[in-house]
C-alpha positions in Angstrom: 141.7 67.7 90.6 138.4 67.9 92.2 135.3 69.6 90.1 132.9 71.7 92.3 129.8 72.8 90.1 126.9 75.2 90.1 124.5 77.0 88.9 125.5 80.4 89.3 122.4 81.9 88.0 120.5 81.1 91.2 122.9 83.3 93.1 123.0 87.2 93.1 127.1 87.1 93.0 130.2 88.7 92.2 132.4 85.9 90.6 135.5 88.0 91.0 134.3 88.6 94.9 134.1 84.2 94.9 137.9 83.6 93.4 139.2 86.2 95.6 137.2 84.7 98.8 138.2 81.3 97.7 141.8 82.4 97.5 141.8 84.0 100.6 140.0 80.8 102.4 140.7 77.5 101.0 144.7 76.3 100.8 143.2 73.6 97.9 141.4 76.0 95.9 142.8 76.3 92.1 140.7 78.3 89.8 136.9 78.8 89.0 135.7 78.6 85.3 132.2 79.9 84.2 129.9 78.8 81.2 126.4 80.7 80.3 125.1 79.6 83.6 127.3 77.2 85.4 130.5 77.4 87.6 133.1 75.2 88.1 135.3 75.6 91.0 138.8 73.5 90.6 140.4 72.2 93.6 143.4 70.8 93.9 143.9 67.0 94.0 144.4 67.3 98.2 141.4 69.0 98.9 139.5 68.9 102.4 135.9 68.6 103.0 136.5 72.3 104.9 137.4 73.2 101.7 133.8 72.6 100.2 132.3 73.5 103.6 133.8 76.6 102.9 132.9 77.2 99.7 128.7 76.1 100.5 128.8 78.5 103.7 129.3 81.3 101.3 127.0 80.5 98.5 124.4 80.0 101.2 125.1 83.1 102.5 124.4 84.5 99.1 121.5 82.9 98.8 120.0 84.5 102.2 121.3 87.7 100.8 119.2 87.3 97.8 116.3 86.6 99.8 116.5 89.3 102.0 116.8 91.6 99.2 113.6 90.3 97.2 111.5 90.5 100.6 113.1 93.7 101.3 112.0 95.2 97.9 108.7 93.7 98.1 107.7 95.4 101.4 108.9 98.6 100.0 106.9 98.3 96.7 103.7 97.4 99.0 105.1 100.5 100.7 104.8 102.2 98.1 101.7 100.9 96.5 100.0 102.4 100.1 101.2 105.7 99.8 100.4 105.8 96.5 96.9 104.9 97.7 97.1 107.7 100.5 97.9 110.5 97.9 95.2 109.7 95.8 92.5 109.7 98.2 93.6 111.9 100.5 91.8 114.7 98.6 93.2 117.3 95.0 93.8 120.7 95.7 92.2 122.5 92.8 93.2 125.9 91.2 90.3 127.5 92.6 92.3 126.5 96.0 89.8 124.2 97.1 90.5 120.5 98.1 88.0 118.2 96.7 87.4 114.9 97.7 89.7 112.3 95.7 88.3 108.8 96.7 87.7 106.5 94.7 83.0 106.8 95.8 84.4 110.8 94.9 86.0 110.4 91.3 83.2 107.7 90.4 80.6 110.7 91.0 82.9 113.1 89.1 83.2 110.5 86.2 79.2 110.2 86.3 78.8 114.1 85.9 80.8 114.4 83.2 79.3 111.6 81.1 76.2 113.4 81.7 77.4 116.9 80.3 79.5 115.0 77.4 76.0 113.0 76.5 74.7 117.1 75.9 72.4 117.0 78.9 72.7 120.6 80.3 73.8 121.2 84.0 70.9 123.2 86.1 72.1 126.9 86.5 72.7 126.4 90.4 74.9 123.2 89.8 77.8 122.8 92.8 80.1 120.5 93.6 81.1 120.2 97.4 84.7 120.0 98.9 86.3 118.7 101.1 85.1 121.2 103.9 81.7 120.8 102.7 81.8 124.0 100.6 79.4 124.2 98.0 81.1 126.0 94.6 79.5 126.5 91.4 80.3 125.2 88.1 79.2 124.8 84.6 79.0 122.3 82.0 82.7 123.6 80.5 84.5 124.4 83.9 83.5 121.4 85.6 85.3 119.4 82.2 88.2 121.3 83.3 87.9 120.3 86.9 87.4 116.8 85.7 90.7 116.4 82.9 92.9 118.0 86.4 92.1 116.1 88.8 92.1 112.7 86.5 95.7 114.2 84.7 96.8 114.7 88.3 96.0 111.1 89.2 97.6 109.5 86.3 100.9 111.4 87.5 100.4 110.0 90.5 100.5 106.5 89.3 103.2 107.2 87.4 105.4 108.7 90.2 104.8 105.4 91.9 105.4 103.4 88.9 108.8 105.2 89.0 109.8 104.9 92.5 108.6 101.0 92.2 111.3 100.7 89.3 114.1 102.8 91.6 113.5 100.4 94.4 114.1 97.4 92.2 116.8 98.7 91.2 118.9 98.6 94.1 121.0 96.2 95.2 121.4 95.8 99.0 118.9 95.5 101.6 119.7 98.8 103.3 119.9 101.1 100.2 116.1 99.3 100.0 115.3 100.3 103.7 116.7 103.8 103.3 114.2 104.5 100.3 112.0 107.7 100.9 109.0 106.2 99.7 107.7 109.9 100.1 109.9 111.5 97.7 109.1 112.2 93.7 104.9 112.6 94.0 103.6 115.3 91.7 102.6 118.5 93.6 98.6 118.3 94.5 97.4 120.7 92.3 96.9 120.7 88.0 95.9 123.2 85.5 93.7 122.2 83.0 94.6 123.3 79.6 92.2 123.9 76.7 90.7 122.6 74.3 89.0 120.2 75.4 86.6 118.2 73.0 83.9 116.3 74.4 83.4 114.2 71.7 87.3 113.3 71.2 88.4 113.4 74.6 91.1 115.5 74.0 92.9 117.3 76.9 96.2 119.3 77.8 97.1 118.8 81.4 100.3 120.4 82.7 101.5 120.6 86.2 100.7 124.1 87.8 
């Protein structure tokens, strides 16, 4: 009897899918036996070189499948990484119903201010801070921290919802359950509600979705 062995870990496969196909397709095939990693497909003694022909063809096959599913997941997680990307800087929607500008040049600015007011330097009286539409809206030393633990809160969801939908992605396990993915769904709404206290000198915050 002819021995016919693999290493099935390099395959994504159904082993009971294999003995039935290999039933269904080779007159010499016998049986298939698995280890921890290997498989040994047993053909009879009269076995045909169609009969391993067949048997590579599909494994092949799987191993295109495999492919196609890791490049398809890929893409989507790049996807995913740009829409992430596009959330974030596309500008945060405030409770004062403002947008504010959300870039990365915008939240360096907003980190800047607030290690000014948590080093006890006192904002001027007339202190803004602009929005998106070039509004100028006034704030103090304690609402701007509140502005600032939102809008950083409300990007940490963010990462986190595309953390998530990174992992769901993975998950699957065919290439047009991957291409189906609404890479759009599950972001947190654009808007948080800073909840007190807030301690400069711990850093202590509640953020909670509004």
């Amino acid at each position: 009897m002819l021995q016919y062995t693999f290493n099935w870990l390099d395959f994504t496969i159904d082993l009971n899918a294999l003995a039935a196909y290999m039933t269904a397709n080779c007159t010499n095939y016998n049986s298939l036996t698995c280890g921890p990693s290997d498989c040994t497909i047993n053909f009879n003694a009269d076995y045909s070189d169609s009969d391993i022909s067949i048997l590579t063809t599909y494994l092949n096959g799987l191993t295109e499948t495999a492919q196609a599913l890791s490049i398809a997941i890929q893409n989507q997680q790049d996807a995913i990484t740009a829409y992430r990307d596009g959330v974030l800087y596309s500008g945060f929607m405030y409770t004062d119903g403002y947008v504010y500008d959300s870039d990365p040049t915008s939240i360096s600015n907003i980190v800047s201010t607030l290690s000014i007011i948590t080093a006890g330097v006192p904002l001027p009286s007339t202190f803004t801070w602009r929005t998106q539409n070039n509004t100028n809206v006034p704030y103090t030393s304690e609402s701007f921290i509140a502005f600032a633990a939102s809008i950083f809160g409300w990007g940490e969801e963010v990462y986190i919802a595309s953390w998530n939908n990174k992992a769901a992605v993975a998950a699957l396990t065919n290439v047009s359950d991957v291409l189906a993915f609404d890479i759009t769904a599950n972001w947190p709404a654009n808007q948080f509600v800073y909840s007190p206290p807030y301690s400069p000198t711990t850093g202590t915050s509640s953020i909670i979705v509004n």
